[in-house]
C-alpha positions as CSV (number, residue, x, y, z in Angstrom):
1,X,0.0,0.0,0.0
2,X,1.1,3.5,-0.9
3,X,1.9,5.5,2.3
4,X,2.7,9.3,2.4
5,X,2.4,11.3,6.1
6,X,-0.5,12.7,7.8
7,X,-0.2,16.0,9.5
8,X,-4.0,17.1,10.0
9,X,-6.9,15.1,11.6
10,X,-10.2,16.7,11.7
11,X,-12.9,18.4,13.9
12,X,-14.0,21.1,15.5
13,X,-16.3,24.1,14.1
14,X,-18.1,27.5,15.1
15,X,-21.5,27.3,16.3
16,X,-22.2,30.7,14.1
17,X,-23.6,28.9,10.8
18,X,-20.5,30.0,9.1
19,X,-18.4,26.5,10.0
20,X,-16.1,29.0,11.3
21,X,-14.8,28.7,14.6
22,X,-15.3,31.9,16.9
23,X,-12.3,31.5,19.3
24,X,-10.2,31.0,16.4
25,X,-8.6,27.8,17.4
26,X,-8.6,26.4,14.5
27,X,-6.8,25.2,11.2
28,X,-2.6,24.3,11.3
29,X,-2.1,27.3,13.1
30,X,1.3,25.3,14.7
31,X,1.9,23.9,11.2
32,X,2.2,27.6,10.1
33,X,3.8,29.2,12.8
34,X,7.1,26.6,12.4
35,X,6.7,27.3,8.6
36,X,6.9,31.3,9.1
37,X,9.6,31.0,11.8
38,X,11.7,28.4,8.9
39,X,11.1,31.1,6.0
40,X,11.9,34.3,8.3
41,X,15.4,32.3,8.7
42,X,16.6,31.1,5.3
43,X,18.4,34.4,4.7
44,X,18.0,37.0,1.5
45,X,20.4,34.7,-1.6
46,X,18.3,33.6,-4.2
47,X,21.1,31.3,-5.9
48,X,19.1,28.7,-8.2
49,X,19.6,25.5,-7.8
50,X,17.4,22.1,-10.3
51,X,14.5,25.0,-10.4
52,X,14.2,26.4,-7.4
53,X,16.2,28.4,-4.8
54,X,18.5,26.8,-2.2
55,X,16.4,28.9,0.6
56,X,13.3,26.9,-0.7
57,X,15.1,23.5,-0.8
58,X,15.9,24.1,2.9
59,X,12.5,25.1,3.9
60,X,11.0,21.8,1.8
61,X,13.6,19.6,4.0
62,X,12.7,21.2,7.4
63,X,9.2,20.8,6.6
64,X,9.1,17.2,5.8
65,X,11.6,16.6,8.9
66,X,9.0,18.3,11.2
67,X,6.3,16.1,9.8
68,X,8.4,12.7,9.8
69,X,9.3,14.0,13.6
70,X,5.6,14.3,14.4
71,X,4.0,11.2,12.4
72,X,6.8,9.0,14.2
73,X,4.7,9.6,17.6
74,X,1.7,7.7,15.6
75,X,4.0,5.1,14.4
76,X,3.3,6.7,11.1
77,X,6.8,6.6,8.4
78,X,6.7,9.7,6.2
79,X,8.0,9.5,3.0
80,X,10.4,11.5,1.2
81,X,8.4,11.9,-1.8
82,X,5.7,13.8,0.5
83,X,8.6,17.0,0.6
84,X,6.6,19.3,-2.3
85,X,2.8,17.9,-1.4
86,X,4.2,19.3,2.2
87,X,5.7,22.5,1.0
88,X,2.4,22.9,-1.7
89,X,0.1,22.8,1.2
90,X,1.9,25.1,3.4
91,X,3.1,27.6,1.2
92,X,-1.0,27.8,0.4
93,X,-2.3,28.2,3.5
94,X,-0.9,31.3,5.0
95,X,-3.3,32.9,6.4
96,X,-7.1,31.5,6.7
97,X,-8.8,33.4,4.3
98,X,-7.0,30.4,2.0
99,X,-8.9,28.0,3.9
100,X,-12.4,26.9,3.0
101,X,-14.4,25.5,5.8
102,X,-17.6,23.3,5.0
103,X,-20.6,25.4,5.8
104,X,-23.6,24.4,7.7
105,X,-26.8,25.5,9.4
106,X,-27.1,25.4,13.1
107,X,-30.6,24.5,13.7
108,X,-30.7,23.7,17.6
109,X,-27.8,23.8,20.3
110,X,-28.4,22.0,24.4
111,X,-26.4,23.9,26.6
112,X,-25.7,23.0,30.3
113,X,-25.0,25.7,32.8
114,X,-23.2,27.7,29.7
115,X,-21.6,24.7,28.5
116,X,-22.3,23.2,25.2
117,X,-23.6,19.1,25.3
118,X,-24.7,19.0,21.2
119,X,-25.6,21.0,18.3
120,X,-28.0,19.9,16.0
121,X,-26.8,20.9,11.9
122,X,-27.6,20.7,8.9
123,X,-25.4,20.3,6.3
124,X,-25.9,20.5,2.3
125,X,-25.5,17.7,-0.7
126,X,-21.9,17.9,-1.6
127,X,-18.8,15.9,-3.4
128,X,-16.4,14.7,-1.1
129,X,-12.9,13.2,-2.2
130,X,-13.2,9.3,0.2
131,X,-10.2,7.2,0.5
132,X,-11.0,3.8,3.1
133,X,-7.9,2.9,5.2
134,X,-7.2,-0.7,6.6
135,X,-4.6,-0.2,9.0
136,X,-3.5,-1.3,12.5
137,X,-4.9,1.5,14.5
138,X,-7.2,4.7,14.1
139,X,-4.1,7.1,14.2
140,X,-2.6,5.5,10.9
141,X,-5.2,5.0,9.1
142,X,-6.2,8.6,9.4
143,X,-2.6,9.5,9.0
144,X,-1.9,7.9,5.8
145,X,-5.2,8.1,4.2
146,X,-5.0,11.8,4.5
147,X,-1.6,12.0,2.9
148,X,-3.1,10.1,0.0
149,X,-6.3,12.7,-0.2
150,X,-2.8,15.3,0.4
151,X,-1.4,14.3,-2.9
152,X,-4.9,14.9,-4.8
153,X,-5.3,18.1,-3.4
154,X,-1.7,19.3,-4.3
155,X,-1.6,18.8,-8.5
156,X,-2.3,14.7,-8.5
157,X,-5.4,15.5,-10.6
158,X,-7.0,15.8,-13.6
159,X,-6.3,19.4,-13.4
160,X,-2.7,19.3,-12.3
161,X,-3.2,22.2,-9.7
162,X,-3.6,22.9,-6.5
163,X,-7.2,22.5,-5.4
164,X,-7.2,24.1,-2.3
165,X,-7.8,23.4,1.4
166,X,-11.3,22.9,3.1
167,X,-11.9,21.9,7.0
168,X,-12.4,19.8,8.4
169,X,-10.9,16.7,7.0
170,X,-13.5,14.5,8.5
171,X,-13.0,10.0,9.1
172,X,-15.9,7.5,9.1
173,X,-15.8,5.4,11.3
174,X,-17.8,2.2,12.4
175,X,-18.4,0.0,15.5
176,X,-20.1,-2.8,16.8
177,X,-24.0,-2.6,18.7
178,X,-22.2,-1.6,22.0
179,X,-20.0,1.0,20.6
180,X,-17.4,-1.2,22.1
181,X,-15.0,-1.6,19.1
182,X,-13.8,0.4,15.9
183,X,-13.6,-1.5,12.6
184,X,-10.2,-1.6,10.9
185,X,-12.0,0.1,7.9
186,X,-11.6,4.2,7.9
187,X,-12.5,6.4,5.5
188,X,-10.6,9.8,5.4
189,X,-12.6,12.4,3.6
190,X,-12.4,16.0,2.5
191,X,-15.0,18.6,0.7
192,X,-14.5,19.7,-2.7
193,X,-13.9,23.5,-2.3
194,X,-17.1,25.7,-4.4
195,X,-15.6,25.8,-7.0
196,X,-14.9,22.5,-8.0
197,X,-18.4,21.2,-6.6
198,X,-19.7,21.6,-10.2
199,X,-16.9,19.4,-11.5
200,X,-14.4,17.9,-9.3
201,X,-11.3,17.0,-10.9
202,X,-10.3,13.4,-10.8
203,X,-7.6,11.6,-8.7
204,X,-4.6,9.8,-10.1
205,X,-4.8,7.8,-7.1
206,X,-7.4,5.2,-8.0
207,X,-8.0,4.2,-4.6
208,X,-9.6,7.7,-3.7
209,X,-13.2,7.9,-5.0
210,X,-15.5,11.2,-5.7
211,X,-18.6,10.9,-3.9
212,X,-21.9,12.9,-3.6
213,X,-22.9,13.2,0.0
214,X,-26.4,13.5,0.5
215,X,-28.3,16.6,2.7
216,X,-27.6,15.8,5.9
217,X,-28.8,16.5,9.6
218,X,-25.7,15.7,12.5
219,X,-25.4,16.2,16.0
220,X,-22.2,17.0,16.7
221,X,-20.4,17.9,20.3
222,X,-16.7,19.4,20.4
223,X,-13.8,17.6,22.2
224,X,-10.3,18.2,22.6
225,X,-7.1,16.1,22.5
226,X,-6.1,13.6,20.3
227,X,-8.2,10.8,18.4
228,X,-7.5,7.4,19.0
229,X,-9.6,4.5,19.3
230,X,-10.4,4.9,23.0
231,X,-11.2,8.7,22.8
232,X,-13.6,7.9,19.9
233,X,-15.3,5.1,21.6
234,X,-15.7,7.6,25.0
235,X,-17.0,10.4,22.7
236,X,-19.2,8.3,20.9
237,X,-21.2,6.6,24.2
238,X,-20.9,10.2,26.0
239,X,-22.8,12.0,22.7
240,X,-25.2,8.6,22.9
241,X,-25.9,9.6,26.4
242,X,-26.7,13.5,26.3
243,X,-29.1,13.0,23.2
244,X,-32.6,13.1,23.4
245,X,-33.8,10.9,21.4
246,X,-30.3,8.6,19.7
247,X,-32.6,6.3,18.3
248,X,-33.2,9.4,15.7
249,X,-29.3,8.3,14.1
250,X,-27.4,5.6,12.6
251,X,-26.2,3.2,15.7
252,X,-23.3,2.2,13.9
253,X,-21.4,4.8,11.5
254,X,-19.9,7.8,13.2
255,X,-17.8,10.8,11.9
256,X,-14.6,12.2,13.5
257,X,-14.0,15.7,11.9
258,X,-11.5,18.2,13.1
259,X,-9.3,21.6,12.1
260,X,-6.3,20.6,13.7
261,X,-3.3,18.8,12.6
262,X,-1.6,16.4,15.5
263,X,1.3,18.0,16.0
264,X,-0.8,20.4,17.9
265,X,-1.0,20.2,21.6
266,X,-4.8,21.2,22.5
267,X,-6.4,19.6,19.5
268,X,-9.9,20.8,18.4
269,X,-12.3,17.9,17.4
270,X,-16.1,16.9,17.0
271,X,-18.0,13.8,17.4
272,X,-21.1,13.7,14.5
273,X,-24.0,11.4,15.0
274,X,-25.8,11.2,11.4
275,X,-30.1,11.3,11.6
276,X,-31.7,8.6,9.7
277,X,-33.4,9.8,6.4
């Protein structure tokens, strides 16, 4: 199996309508910072070197070093030809007006003594890039099935170019009746930006498949820290126990999205419960 590195796993989102979140905690904002700090100390040459600058080179190097650094703590191997999908993705998302978030309608939120339990959403038809992952654990099948979806975003399509970034990256995940157990089957997934709804380019990767989401209502509650089989399976029986009515969703298909890669230390996440149609 083709493996490439995973610096992002999803979650998290305003509870404004916008999909934006209010406190600003979101989107690589570590990624970023280590990028700007790299670039501010590559010095002013500009000497060429095989079609780029030596400055550049340098910066493409530390970048993949950080991420092989970082994925090693998920027992995750990073591979060198990741270095430009890296730099691509980076060098594209300074600053978060570059960064599409997935917009939805808040149509209900349950608050306890100020704190949110759940928001209710709705969320609109819409083509989604899928890849399903098969691999030991949560953490690596997340990890390497985003740096597949990393390579179609950055020029590994039909278009050749960059397609841009959208948040979050969300991960299907299933479990037995007693939400007891994840499958070994993930799905990593990530939203066509607007303007490649209409016609989203195709993947060279023929493992990653376009698919049409349907309108959809989720309930969704925020969490922080990292995602791994045992927080999924707490968030998931802690959602089950705050709703309602959770006979109202799927029992056995859950979403994990989020805005913040893992490198991060107070990662922003969100359990989703989908409503039957």
């Amino acid at each position: 199996m083709d493996r490439g590195g995973c610096q992002m796993s999803g979650g998290g989102g305003g509870g404004d309508g916008s999909g934006t979140d209010p406190h600003g905690r979101i989107t690589l904002e570590d990624l970023e910072s280590f990028t700007e700090d790299q670039m501010s100390d590559s010095g002013n040459g500009s000497l060429e070197e095989g079609g780029g600058t030596m400055e550049e080179d340098e910066d493409s190097d530390r970048l993949l070093h950080y991420w092989q650094d970082v994925a090693r703590g998920h027992q995750v191997e990073v591979s060198q030809d990741m270095a430009e999908p890296i730099q691509q993705l980076t060098s594209n998302n300074q600053g978060r007006s570059h960064r599409e978030h997935v917009r939805f309608t808040v149509l209900t939120r349950k608050e306890k003594c100020g704190e949110l339990l759940y928001e209710k959403r709705h969320y609109e038809k819409g083509h989604w890039a899928c890849i399903t992952m098969h691999e030991d654990t949560y953490e690596q099948s997340i990890c390497y099935g985003f740096m597949r979806i990393m390579r179609y975003i950055c020029q590994q399509n039909s278009l050749g170019d960059y397609l841009g970034m959208t948040l979050p990256i969300v991960t299907v995940v299933h479990t037995d009746e007693n939400h007891s157990v994840i499958s070994r089957d993930v799905t990593v997934a990530y939203y066509l930006p607007i303007e490649h709804q209409a016609q989203p380019p195709q993947p060279y990767d023929n493992d990653i498949v376009i698919e049409i989401w349907p309108a959809t209502i989720v309930y969704t509650r925020p969490f922080t820290g990292p995602t791994n089989d045992v927080t999924i399976i707490n968030q998931i029986n802690t959602l089950a126990e705050l709703l309602d009515s959770p006979g109202v969703c799927i029992n056995d298909s859950f979403i994990v999205a989020g805005y913040t890669n893992p490198a991060h230390s107070n990662r922003q996440n969100e359990i989703w419960f989908l409503e039957r149609h």
